[in-house]
Backbone of each chain as ProteinMPNN parsed JSONL, in Angstrom:
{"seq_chain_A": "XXXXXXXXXXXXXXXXXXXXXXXXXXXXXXXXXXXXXXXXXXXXXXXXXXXXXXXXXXXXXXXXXXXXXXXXXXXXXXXXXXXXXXXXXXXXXXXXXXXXXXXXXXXXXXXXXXXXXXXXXXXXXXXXXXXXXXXXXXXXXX", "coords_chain_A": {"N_chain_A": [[10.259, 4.721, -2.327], [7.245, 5.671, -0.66], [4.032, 5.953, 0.57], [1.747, 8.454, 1.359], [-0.582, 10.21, -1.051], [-1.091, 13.53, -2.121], [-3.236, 14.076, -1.783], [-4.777, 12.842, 0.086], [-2.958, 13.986, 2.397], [-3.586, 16.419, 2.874], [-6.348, 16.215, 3.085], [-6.228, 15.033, 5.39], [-4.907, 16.907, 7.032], [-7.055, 19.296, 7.229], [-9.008, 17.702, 7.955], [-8.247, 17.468, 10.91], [-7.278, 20.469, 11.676], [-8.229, 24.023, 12.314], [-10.121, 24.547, 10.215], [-12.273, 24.65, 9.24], [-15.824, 26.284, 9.397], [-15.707, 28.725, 11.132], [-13.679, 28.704, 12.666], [-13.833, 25.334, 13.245], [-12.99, 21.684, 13.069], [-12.125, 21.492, 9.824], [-14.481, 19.313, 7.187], [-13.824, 15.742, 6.535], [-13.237, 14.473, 3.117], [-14.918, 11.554, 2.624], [-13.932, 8.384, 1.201], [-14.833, 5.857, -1.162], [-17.603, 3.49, -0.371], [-17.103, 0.605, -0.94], [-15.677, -2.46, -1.351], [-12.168, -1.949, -1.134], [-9.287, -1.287, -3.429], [-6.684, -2.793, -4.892], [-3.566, -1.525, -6.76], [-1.52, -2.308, -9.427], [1.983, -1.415, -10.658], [3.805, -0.102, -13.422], [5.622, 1.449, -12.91], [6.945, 3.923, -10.224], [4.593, 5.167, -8.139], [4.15, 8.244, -6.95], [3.938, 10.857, -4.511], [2.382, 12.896, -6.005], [1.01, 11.605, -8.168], [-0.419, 8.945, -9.626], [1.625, 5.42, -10.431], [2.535, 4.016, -13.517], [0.341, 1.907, -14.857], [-0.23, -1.395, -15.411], [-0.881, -3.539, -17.643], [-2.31, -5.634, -19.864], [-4.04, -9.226, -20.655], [-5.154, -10.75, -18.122], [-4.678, -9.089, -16.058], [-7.084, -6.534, -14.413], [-7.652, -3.359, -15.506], [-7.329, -0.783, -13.171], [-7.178, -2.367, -10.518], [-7.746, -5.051, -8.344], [-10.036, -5.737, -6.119], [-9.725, -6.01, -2.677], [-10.018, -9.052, -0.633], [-11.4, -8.943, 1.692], [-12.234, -7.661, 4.928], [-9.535, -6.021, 6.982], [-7.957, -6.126, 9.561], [-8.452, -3.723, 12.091], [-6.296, -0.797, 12.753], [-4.934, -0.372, 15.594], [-3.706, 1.397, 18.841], [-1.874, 2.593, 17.251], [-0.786, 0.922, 15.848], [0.055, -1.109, 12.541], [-1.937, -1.273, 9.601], [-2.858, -3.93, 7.84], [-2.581, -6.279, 4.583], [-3.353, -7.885, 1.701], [-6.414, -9.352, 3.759], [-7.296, -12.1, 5.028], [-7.252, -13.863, 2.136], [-4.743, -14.56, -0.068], [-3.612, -12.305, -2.994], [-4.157, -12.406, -6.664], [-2.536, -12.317, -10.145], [-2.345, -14.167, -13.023], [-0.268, -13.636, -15.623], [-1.054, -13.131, -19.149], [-0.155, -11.772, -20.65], [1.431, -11.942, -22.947], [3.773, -10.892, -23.14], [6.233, -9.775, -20.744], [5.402, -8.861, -17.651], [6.627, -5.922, -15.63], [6.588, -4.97, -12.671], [6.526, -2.394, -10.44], [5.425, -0.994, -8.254], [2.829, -0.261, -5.811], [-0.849, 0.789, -5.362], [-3.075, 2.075, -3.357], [-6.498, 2.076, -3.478], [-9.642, 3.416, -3.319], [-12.991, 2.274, -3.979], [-13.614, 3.786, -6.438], [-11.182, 4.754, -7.619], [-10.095, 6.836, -6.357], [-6.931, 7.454, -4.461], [-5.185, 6.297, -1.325], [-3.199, 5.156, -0.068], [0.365, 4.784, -1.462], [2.966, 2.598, -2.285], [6.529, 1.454, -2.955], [6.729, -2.486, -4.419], [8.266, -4.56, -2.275], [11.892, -5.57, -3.303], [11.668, -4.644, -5.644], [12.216, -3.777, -9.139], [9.809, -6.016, -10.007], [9.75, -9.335, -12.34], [7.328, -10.137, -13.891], [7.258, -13.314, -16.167], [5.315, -14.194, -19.155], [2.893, -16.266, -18.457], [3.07, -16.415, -15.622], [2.742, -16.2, -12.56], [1.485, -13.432, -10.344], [1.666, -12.892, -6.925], [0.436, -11.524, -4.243], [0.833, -12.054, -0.639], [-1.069, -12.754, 1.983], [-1.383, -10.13, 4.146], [0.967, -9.151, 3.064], [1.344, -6.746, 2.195], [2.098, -3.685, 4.193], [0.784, -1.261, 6.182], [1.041, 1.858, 7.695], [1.649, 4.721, 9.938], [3.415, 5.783, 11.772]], "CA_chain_A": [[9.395, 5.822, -1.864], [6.184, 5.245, -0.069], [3.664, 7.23, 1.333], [0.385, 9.321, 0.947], [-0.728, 11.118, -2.027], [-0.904, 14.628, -1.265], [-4.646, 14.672, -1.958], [-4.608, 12.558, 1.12], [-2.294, 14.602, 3.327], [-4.636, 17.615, 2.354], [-7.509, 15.624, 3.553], [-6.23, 14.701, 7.081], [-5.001, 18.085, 8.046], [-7.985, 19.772, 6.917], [-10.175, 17.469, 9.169], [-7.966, 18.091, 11.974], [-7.388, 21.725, 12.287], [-9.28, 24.787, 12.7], [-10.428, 25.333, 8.463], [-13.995, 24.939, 8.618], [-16.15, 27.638, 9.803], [-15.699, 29.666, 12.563], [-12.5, 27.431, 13.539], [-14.354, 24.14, 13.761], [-12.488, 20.898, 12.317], [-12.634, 20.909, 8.364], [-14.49, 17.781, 6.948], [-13.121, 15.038, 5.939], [-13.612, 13.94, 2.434], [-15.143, 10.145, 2.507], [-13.896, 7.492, 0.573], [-16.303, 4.866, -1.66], [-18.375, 2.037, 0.633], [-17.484, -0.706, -1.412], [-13.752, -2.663, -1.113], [-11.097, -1.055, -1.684], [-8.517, -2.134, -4.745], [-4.845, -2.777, -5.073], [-3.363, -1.693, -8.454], [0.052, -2.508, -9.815], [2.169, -0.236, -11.809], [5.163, -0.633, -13.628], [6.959, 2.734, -12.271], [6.572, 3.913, -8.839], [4.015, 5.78, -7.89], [4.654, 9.259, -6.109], [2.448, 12.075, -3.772], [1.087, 13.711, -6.655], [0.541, 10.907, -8.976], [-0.432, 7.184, -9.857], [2.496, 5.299, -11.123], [1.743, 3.62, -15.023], [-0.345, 0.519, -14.478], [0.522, -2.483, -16.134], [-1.633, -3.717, -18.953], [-2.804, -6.902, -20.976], [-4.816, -10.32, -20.148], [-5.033, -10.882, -16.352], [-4.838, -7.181, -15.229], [-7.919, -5.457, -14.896], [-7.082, -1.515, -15.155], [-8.051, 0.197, -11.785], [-6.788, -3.408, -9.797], [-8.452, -5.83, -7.631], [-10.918, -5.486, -4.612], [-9.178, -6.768, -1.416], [-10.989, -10.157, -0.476], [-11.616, -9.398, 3.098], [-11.603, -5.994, 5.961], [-8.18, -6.326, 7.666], [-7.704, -5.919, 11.218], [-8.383, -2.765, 12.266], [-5.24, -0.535, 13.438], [-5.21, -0.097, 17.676], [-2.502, 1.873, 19.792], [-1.211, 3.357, 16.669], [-0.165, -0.464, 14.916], [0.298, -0.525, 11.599], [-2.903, -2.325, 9.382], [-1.821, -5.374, 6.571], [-3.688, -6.306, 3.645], [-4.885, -8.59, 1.738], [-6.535, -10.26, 4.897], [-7.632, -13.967, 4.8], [-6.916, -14.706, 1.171], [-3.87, -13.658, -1.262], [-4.317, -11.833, -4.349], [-2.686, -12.85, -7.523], [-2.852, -12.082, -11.145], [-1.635, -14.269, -13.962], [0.271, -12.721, -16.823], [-1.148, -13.531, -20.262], [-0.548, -10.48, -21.476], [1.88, -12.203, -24.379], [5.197, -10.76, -22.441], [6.955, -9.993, -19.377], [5.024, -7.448, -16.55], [7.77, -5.486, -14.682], [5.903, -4.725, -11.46], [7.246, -1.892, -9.58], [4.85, -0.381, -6.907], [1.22, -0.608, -6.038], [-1.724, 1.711, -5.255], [-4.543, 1.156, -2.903], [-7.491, 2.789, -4.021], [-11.224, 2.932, -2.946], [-13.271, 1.314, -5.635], [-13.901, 4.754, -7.346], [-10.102, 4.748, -7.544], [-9.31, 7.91, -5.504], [-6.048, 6.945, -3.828], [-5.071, 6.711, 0.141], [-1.937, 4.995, -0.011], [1.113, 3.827, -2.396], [4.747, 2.135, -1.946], [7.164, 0.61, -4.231], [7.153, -3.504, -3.614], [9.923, -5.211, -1.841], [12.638, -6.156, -4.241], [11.194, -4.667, -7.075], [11.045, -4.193, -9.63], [9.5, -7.858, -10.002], [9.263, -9.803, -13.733], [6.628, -11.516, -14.342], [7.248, -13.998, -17.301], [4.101, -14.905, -19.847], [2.263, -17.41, -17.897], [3.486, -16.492, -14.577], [1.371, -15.796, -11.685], [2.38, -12.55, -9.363], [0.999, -13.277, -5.536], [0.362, -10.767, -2.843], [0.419, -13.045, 0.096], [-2.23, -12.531, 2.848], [-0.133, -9.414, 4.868], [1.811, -8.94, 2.323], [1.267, -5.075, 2.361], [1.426, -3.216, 5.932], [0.681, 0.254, 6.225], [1.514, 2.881, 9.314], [1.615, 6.319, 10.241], [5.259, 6.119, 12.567]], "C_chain_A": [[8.007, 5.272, -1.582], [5.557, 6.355, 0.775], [1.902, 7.708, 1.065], [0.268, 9.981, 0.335], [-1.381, 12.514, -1.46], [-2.073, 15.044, -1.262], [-5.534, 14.277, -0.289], [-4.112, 13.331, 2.726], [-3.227, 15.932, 3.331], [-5.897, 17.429, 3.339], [-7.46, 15.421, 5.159], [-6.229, 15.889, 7.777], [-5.849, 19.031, 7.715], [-8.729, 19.337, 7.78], [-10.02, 17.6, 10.272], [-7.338, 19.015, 12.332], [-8.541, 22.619, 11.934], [-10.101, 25.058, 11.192], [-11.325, 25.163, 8.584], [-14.028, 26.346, 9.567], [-16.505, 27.653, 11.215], [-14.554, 29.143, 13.139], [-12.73, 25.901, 13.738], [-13.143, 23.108, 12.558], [-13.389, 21.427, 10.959], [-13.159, 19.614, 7.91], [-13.515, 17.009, 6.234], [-13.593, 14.767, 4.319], [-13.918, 12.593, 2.26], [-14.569, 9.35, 1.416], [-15.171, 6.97, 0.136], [-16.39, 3.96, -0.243], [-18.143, 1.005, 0.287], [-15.498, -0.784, -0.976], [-13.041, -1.605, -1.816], [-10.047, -1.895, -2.43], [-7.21, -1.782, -4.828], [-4.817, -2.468, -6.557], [-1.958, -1.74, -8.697], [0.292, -1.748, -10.679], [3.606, -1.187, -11.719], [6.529, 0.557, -13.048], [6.379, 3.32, -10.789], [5.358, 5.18, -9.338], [4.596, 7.225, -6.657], [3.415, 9.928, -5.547], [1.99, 12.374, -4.737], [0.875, 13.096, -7.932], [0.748, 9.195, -8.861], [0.855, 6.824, -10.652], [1.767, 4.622, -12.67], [1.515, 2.248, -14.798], [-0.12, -0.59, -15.29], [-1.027, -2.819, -17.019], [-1.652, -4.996, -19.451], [-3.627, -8.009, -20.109], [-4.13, -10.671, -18.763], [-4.534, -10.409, -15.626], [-5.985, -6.877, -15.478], [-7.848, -4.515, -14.315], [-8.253, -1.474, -13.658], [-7.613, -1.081, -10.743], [-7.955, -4.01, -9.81], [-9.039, -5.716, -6.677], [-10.156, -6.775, -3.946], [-10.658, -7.693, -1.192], [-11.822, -9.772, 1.118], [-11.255, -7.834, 3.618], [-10.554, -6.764, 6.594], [-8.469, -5.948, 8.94], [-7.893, -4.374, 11.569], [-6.842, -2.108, 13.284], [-5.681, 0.102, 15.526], [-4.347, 0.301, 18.028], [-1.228, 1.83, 18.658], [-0.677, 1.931, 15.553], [-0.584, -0.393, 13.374], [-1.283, -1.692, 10.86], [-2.153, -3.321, 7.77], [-3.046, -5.558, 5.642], [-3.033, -7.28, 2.757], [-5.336, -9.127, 3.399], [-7.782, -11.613, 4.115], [-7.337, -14.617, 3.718], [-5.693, -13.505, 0.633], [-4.427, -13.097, -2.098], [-3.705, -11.857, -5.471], [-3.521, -12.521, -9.23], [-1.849, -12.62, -11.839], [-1.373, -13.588, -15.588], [-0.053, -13.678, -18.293], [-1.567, -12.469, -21.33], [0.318, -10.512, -22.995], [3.09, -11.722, -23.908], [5.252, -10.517, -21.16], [6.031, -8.627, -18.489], [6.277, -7.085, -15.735], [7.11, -4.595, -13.706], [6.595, -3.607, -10.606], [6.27, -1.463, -7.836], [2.895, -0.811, -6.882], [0.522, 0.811, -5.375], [-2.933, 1.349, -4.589], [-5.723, 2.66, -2.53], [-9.064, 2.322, -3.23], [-11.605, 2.526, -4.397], [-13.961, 2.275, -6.375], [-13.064, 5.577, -7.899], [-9.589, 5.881, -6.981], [-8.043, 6.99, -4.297], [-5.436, 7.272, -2.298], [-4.027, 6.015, -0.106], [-1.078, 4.584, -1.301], [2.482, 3.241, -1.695], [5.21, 1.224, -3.276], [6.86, -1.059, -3.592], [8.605, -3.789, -3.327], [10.591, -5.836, -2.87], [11.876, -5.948, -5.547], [12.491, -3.685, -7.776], [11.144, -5.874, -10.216], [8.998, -8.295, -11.564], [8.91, -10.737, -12.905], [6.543, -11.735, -15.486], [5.859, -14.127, -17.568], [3.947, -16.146, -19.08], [2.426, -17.472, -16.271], [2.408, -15.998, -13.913], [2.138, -14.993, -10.428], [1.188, -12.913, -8.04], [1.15, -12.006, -4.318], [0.151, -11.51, -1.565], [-0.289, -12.376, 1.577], [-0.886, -11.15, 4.029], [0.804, -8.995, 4.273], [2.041, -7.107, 2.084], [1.341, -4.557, 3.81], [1.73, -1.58, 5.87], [0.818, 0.698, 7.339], [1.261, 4.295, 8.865], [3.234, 6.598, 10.982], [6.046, 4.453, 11.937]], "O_chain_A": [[7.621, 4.369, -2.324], [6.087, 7.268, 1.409], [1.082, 6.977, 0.509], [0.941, 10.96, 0.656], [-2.097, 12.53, -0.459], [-2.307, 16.185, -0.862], [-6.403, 14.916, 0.306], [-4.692, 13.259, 3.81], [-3.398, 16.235, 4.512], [-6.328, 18.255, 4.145], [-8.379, 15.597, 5.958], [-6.978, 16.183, 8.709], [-5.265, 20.084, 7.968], [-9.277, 20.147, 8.528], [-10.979, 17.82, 11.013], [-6.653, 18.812, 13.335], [-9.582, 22.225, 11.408], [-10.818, 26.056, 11.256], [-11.819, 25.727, 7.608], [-13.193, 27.067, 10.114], [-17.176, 27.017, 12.027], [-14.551, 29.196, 14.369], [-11.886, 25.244, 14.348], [-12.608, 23.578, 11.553], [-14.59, 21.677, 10.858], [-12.422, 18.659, 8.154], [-12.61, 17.435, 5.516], [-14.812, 14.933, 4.34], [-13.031, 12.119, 1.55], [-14.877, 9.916, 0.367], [-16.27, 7.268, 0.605], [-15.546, 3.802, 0.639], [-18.723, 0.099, 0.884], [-14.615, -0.003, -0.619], [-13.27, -0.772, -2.693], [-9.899, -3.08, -2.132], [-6.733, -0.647, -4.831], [-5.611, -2.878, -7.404], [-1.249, -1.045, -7.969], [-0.542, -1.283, -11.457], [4.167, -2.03, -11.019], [7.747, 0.481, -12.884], [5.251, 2.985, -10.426], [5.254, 5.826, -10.381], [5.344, 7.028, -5.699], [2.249, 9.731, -5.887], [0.775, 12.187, -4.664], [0.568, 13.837, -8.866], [1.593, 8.484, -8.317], [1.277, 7.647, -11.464], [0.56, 4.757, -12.875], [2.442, 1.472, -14.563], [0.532, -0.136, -16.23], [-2.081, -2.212, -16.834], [-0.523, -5.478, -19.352], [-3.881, -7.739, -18.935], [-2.944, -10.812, -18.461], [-3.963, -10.877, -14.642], [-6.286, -6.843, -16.671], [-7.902, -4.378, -13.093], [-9.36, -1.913, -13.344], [-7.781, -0.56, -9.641], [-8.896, -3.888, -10.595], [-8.161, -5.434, -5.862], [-9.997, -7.931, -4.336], [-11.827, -7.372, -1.407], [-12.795, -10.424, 1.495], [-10.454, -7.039, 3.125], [-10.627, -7.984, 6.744], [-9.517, -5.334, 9.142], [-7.007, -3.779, 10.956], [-6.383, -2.715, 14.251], [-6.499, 0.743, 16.187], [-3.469, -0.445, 17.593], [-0.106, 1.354, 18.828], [-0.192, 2.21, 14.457], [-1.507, 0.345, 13.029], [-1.639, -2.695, 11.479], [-1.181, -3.169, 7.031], [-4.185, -5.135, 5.838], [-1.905, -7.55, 3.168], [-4.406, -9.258, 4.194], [-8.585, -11.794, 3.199], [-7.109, -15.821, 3.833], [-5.634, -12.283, 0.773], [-5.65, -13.181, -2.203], [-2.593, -11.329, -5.466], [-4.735, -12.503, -9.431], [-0.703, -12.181, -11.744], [-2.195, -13.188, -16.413], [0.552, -14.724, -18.528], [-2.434, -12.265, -22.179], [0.181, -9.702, -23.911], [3.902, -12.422, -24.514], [4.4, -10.981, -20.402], [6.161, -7.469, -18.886], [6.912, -7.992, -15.196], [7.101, -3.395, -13.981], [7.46, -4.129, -9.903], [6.59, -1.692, -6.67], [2.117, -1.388, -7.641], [1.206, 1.745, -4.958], [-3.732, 0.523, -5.03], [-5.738, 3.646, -1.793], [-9.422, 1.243, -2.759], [-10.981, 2.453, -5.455], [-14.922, 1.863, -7.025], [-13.353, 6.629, -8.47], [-8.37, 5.95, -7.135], [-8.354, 6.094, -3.513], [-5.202, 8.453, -2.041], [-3.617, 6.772, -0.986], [-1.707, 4.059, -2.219], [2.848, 3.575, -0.568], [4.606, 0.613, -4.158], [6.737, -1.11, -2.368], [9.662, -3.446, -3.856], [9.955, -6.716, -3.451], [11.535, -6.829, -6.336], [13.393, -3.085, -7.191], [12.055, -6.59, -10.633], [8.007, -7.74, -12.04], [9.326, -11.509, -12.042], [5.983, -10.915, -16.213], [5.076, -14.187, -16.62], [4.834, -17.0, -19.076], [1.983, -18.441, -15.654], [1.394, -15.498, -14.399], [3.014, -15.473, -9.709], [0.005, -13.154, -8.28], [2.175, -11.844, -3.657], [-1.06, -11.613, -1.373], [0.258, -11.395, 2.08], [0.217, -11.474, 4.471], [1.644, -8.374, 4.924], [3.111, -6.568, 1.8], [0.571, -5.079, 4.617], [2.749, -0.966, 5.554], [0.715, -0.147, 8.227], [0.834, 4.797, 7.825], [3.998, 7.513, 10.677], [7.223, 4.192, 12.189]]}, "seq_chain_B": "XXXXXXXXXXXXXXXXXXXXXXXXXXXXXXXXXXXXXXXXXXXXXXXXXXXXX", "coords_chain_B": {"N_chain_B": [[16.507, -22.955, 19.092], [19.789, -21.924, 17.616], [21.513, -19.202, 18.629], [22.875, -18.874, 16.071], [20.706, -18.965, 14.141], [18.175, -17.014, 12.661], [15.051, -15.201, 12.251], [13.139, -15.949, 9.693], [12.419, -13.553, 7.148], [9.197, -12.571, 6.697], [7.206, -13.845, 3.803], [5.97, -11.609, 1.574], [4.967, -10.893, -1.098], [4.832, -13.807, -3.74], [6.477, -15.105, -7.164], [5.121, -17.378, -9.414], [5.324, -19.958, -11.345], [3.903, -21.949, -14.227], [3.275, -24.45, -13.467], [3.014, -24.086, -10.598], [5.434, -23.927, -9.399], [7.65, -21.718, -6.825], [8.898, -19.419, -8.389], [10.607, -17.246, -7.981], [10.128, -14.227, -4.739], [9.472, -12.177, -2.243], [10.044, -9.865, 0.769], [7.572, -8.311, 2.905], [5.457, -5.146, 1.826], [5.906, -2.023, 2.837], [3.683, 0.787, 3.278], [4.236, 3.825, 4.008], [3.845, 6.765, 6.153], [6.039, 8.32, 5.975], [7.021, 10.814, 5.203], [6.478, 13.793, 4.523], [3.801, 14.045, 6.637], [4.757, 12.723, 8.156], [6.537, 13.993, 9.725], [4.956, 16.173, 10.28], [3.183, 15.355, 11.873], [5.402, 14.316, 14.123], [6.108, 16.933, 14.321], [3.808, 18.265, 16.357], [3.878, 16.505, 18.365], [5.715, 17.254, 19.588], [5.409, 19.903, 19.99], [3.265, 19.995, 21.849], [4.353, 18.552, 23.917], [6.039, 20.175, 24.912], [4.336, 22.303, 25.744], [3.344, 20.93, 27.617], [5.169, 20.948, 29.814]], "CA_chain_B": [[17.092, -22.234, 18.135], [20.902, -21.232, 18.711], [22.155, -17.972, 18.309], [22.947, -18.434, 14.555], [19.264, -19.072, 13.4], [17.543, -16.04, 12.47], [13.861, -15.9, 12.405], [12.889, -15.48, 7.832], [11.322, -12.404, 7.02], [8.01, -12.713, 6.341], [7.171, -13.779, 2.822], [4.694, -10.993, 1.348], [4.792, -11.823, -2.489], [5.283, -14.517, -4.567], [5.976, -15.208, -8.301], [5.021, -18.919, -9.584], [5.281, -20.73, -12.86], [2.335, -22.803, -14.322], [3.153, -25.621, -12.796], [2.914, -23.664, -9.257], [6.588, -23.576, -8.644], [8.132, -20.155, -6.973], [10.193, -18.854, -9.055], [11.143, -15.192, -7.511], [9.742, -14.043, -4.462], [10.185, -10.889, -1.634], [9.589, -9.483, 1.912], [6.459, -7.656, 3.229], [5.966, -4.211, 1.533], [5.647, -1.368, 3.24], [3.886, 2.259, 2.983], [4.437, 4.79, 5.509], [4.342, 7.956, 5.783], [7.793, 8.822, 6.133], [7.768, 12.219, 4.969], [5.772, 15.56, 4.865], [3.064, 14.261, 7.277], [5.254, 11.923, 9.76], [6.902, 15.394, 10.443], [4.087, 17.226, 10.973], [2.816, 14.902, 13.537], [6.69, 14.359, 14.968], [6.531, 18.373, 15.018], [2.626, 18.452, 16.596], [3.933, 16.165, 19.435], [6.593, 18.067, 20.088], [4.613, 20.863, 20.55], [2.611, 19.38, 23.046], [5.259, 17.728, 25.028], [6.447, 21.266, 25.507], [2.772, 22.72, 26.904], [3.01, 20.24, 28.983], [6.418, 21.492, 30.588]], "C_chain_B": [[18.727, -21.606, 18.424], [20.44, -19.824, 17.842], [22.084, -17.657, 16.504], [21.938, -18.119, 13.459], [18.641, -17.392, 13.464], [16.16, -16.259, 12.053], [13.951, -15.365, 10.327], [12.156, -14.577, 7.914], [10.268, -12.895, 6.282], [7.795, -12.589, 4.691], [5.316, -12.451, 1.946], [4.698, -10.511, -0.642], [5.653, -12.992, -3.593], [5.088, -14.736, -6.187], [6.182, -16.923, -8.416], [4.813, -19.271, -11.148], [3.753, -20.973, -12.925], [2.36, -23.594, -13.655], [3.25, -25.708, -11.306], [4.501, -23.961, -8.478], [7.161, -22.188, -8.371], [9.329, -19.879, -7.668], [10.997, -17.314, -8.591], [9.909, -15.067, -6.165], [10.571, -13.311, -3.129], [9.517, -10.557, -0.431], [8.162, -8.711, 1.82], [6.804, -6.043, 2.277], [5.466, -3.173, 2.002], [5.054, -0.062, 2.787], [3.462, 2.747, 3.798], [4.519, 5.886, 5.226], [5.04, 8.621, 6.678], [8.113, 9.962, 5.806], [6.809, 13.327, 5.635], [5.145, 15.287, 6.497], [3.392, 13.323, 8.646], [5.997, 13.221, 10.432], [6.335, 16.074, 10.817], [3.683, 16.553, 11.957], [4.235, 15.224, 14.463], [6.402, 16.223, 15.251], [4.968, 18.66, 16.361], [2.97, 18.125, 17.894], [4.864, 16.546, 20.265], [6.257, 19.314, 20.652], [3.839, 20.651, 21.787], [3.175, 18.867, 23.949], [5.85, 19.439, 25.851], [5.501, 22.023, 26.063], [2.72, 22.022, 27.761], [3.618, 20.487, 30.355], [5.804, 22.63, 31.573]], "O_chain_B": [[18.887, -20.86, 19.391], [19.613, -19.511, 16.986], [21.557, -16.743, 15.87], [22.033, -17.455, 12.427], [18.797, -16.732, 14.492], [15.893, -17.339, 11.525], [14.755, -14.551, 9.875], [11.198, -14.611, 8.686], [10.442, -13.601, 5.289], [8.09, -11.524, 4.149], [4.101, -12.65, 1.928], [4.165, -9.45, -0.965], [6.794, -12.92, -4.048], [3.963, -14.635, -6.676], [7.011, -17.605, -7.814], [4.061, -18.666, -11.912], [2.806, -20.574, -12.246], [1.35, -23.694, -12.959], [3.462, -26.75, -10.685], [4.663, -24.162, -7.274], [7.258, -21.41, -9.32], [10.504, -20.146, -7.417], [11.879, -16.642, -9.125], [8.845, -15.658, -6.35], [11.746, -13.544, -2.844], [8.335, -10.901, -0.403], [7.662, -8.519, 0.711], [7.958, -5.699, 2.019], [4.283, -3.103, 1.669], [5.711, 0.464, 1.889], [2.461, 2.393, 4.421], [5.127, 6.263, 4.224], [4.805, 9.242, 7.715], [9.265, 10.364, 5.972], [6.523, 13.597, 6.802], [5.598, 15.904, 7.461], [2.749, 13.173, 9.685], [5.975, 13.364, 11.654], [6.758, 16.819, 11.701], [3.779, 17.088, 13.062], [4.273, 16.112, 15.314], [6.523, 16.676, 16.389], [5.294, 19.355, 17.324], [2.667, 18.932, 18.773], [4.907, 16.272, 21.464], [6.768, 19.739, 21.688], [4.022, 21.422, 22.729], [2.515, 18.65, 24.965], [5.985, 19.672, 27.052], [5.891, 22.541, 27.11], [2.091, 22.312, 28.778], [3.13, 20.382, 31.48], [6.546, 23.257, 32.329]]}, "name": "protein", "num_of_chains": 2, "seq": "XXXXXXXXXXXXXXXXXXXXXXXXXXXXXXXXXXXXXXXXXXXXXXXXXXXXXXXXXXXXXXXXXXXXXXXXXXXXXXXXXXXXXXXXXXXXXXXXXXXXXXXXXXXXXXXXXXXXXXXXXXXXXXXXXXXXXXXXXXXXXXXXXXXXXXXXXXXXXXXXXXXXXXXXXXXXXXXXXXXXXXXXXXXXXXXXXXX"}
């Protein structure tokens, strides 16, 4: 399952139909200015909630700020993330992380997208190092 | 390339030991929206294809 949290879906068609006043587009609600942050969970995440985030030494709760702006989307294409560098977190949390989905958050963690990862859910062993590789995420609309 | 070669799906995470070997690793991962609000557009443009008629 993958998709937009419904605080999201709320948000779009609000800015584009008639709900403000007098009929005019409704605003949008803005996101934060600063990067925006991947977060890993161990159970999926769904529309009307975060999934349960994984925990111990080399996680920090709420994720990671993406290294880099990604490509902007054009003639509807879908946008990818991390851009220019990976993003990786080793596990020294004393056991195994079981990785299921992620969460990409502004950095005041309000959430615009989630999805489960590919082939999850993914162990990571004590000492292991999980990798998002540059693109490794790609988001759409069709 | 013949015929039989297939191109590899794009690697979009990896897991690695200490000693930087992969040990487990999986395709690109996608999120789309595949439900409520890919229908409301699919229905939006449908609407419009038919004003246009």
């Amino acid at each position: 399952m993958a998709g937009l949290p419904n605080t999201l879906i709320s948000n779009i068609l609000n800015a584009t139909t008639p709900t403000g006043t007098s009929g005019a587009p409704g605003s949008f609600t803005a996101f934060a200015g600063s990067a925006m942050k991947v977060r890993l969970n161990s159970t999926s995440s769904t529309a009307s909630a975060n999934g349960t985030q994984i925990t111990g030494t080399g996680y920090t709760a709420g994720g990671t700020a993406v290294p880099a702006s990604s490509t902007a989307s054009s003639s509807g294409s879908n946008v990818t993330l991390p851009a220019t560098s990976a993003l990786s977190w080793t596990n020294g949390s004393g056991g195994s992380w079981s990785i299921q989905s992620f969460d990409l958050t502004d950095s005041a963690a309000a959430r615009s997208w989630f999805g489960d990862f590919n082939g999850a859910p993914i162990s990571i062993a004590n000492g292991n190092t999980f990798t998002i590789a540059v693109a490794g995420i790609s988001i759409g609309l069709a | 390339m013949s015929d039989d070669e297939q191109t590899p799906e794009p690697i979009g995470w990896i897991v690695t030991d200490p000693d930087g070997n992969v040990v487990d690793s999986g395709g690109v991962s996608i999120a789309q929206a595949d439900g409520k609000l890919a229908g409301l557009i699919a229905e939006a443009a449908a609407n419009e294809e038919g004003e246009q008629e």
